[in-house]
C-alpha positions as a printed Julia matrix, in Angstrom:
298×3 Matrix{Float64}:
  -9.84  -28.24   -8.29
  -7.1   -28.13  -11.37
  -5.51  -25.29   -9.17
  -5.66  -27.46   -6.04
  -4.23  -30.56   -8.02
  -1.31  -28.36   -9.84
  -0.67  -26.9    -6.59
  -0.32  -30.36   -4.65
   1.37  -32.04   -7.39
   4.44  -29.87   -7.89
   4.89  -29.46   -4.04
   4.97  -33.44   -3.73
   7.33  -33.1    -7.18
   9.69  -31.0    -5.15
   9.9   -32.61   -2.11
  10.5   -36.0    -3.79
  13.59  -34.93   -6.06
  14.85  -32.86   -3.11
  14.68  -36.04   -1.19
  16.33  -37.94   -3.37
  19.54  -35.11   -3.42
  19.95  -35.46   -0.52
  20.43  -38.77   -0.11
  22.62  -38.62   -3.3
  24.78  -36.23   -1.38
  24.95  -38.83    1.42
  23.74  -35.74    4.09
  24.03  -37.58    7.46
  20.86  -36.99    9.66
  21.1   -34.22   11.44
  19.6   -35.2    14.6
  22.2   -37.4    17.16
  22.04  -39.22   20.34
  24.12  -36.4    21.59
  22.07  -33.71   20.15
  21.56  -31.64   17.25
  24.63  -31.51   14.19
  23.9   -27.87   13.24
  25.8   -28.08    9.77
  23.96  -30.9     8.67
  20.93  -29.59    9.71
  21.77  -26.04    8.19
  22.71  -27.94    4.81
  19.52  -29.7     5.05
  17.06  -26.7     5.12
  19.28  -24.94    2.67
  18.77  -27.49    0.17
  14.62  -28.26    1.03
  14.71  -24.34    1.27
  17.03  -22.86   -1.28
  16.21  -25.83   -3.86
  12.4   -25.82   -3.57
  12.18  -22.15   -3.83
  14.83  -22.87   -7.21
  12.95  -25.42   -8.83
   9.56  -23.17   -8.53
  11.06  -20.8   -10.13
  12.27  -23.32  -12.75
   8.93  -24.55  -13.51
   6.91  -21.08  -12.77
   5.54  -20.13  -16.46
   4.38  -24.09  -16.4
   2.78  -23.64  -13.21
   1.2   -20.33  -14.23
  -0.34  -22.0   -17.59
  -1.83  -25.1   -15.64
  -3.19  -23.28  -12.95
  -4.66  -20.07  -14.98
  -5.31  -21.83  -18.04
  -3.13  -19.01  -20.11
  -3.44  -19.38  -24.08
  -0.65  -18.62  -25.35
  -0.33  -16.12  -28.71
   1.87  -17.33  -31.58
   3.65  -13.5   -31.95
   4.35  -14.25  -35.69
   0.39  -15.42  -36.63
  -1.94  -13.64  -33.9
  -5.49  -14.98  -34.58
  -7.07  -11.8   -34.48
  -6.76   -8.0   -33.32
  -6.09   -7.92  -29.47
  -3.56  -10.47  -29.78
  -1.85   -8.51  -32.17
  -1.95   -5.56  -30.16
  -0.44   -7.22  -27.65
   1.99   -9.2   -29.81
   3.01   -5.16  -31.27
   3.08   -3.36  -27.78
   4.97   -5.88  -26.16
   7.63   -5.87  -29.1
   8.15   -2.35  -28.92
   8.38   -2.33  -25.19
  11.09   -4.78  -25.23
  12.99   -2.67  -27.9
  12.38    0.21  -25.85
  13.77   -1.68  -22.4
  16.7    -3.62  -24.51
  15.37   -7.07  -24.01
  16.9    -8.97  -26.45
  14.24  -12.24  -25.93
  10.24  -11.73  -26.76
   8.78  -13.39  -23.65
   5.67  -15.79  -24.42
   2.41  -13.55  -24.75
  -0.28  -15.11  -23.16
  -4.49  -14.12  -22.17
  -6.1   -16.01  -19.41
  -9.95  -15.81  -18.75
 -10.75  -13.81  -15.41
 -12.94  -10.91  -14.93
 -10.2    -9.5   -12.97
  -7.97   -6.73  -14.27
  -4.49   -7.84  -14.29
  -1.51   -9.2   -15.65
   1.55  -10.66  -14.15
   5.26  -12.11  -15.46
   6.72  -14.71  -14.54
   9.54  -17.19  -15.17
  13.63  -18.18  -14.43
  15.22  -15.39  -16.45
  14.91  -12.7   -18.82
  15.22  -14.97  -22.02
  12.65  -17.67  -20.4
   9.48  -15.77  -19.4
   5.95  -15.41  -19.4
   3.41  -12.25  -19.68
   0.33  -13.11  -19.37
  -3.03  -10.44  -19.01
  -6.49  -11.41  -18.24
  -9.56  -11.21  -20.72
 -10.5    -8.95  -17.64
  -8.02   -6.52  -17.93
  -8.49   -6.51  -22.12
 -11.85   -5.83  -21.64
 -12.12   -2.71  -19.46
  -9.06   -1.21  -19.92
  -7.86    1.42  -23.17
  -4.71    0.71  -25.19
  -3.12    3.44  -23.44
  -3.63    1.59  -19.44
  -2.86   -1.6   -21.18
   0.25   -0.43  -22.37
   1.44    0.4   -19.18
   0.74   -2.68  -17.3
   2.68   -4.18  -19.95
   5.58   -2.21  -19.64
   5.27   -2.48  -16.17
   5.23   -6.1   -16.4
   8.32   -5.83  -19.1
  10.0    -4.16  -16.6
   9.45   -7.05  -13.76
  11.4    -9.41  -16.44
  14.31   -6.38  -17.09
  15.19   -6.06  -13.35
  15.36   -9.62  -12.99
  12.71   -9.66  -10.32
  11.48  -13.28  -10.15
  14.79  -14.05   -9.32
  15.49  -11.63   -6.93
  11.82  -12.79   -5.07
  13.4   -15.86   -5.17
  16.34  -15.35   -3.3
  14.7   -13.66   -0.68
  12.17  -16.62   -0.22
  14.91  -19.19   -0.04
  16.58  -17.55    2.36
  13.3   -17.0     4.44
  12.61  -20.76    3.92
  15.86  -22.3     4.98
  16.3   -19.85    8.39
  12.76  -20.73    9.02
  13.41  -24.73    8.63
  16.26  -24.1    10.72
  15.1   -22.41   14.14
  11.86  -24.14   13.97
  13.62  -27.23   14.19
  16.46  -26.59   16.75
  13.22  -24.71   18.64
  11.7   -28.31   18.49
  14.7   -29.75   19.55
  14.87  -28.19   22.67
  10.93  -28.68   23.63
  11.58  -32.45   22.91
  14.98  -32.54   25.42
  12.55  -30.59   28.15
   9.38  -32.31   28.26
  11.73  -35.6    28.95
  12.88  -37.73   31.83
  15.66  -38.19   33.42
  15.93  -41.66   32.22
  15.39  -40.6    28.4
  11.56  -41.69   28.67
   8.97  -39.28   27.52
   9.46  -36.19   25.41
   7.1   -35.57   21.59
   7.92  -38.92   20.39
   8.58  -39.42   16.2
   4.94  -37.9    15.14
   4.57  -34.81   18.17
   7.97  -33.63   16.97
   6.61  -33.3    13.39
   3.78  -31.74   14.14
   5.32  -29.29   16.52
   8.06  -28.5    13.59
   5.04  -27.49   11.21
   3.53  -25.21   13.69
   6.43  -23.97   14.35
   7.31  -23.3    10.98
   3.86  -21.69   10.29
   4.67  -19.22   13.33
   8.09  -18.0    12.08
   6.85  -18.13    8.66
   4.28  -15.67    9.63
   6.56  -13.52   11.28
   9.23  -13.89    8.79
   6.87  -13.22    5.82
   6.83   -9.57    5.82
  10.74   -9.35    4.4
   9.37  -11.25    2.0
   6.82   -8.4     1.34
   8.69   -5.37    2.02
  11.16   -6.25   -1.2
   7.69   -7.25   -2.81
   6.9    -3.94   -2.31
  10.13   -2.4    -3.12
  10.6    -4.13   -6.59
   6.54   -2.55   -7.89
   7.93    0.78   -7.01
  10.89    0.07   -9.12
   8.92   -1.44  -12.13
   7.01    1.19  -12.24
   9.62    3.98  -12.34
  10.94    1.69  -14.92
   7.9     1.18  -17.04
   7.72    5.3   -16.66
  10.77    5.45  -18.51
   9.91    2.69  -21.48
   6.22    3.27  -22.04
   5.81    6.9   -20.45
   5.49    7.99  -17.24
   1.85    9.47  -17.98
   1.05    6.04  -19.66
   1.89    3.84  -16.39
   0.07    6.57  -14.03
  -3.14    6.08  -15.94
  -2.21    2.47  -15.96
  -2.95    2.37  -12.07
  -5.75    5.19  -12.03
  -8.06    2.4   -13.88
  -6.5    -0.55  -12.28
  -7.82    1.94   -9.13
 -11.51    2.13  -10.63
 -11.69   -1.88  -11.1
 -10.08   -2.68   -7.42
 -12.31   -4.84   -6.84
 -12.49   -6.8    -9.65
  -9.04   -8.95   -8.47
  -8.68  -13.12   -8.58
  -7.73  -13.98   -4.88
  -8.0   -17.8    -5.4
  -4.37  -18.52   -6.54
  -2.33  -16.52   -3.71
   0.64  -17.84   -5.12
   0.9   -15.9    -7.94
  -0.57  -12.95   -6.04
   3.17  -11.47   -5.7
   3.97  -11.75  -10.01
   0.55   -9.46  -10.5
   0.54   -5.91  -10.88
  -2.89   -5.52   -9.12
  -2.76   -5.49   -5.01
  -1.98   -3.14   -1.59
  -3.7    -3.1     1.04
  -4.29   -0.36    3.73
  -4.11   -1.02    7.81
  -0.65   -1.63    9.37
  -1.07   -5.44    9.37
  -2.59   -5.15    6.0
   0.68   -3.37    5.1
   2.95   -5.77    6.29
   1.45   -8.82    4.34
   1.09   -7.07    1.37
   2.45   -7.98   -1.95
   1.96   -4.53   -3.39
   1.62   -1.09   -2.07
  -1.32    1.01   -2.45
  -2.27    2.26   -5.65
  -2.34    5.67   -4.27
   1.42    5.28   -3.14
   2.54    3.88   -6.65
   0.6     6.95   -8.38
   2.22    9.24   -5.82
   5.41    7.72   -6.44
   5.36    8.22  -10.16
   4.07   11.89  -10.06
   6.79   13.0    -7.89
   9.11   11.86  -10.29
């Protein structure tokens, strides 16, 4: 329920101060009596598309904390010995990759082993591993994940993501509107009678936009999958490249020991992949296999 809540809050959050840009802006609607005005309307989903994917991002490491409960470590008093392990590790894997900024250190309570970053820019973000991950996994695997995470934060990932899902959003705002557009000008009369009417045109635009959506999502997950190939190379280079491929061997033994509830983070996680095509296309991650492969052919 605190998940659900989170969740529903900052979406209503969102579309409210969006909302209220716009009208600030003075955007003129972009629906006419003579049809559609495609620059308004293009300006429109850019901002509800562009902005709400921006102000996610903003408020990501917030998000993350409400919705996982993460505890956050104090890096100059750790309360006891794993937090200072992970307090030392992480400090001399951001030496190692030249980031200048500690990024908060955090443990949330899941029996799943993982860990994921998160947050709007390399001197604002979050790590964060579960009490899972601490628990069945040696110093060695841990430090991997971490500098795999580390690396996430390095390449600038969360924003990149973000890009790409802004873009996805607005084009998908866009055609699914214009698409309802032109079901509402054929199902009417001559005389202007008939057609969806205020109500049928929204719900046609939201199933609309849940169609291209779907078949817009796997861009989204093809650079998902492009940017864990690249942390990982990277975390080869800062914590070992031996280190990070036994790092996914025993993420491989505890596969299915992974948190599905909160699919919104699912992307920030280190855990994931899925075999199948249609598995593959909707996949955050690729296989372990393929990321172990990956690393030894290095």
């Amino acid at each position: 329920m605190r998940r659900f809540f989170v969740f529903f809050a900052v979406n209503a959050a969102v579309i409210v101060a969006l909302s209220i840009l716009l009208n600030a802006l003075g955007l003129h609607p972009y629906l006419h009596a003579n049809g559609v005005h495609y620059q308004s309307l293009l300006i429109f989903c850019g901002i509800f598309g562009m902005g709400g994917a921006f102000i996610s991002l903003q408020i990501s490491r917030w998000m993350a904390k409400r919705a996982l409960g993460v505890v956050l470590i104090d890096p100059k008093q750790p309360e006891n010995d794993t937090e200072a392990f992970l307090v030392d590790r992480v400090q001399s894997l951001c030496a190692r990759a030249q980031l200048k900024d500690l990024p908060e250190i955090g443990i949330y309570a899941s029996p799943e082993v993982n860990a994921f970053a998160t947050g709007p820019s390399r001197s604002r973000s979050l790590l964060a591993v579960s009490t899972g991950l601490l628990e069945r996994m040696d110093s060695d695997a841990i430090e991997g994940v971490l500098g795999h995470e580390i690396a996430h934060i390095t390449n600038g990932d969360m924003v990149t993501m973000t890009l790409v899902q802004g873009v996805v959003n607005t084009f998908v705002m866009f055609f699914a509107r214009i698409l309802a557009h032109l079901l509402n000008n054929f199902l009417r009369s001559d005389d202007d009678e008939g057609g969806l009417g205020f109500f049928g045109y929204i719900a046609v635009v939201f199933v609309l936009e849940s169609v291209l959506f779907l078949l817009a999502s796997p861009i989204i997950y093809w650079f998902s999958r492009k940017r864990e190939y690249r942390a990982d190379a990277r975390s080869a280079e800062i914590s070992g490249r031996e280190q990070m491929i036994h790092a996914l061997e025993s993420l491989k033994e505890s596969s299915r020991l992974v948190d599905n509830s909160n699919q919104s983070l699912a992307t920030m996680k280190i855990h994931g992949g899925a075999r199948g095509l249609v598995a593959m296309l909707y996949s955050s991650h690729p296989s372990l296999d393929a990321r172990i492969a990956a690393l030894k052919s290095i």
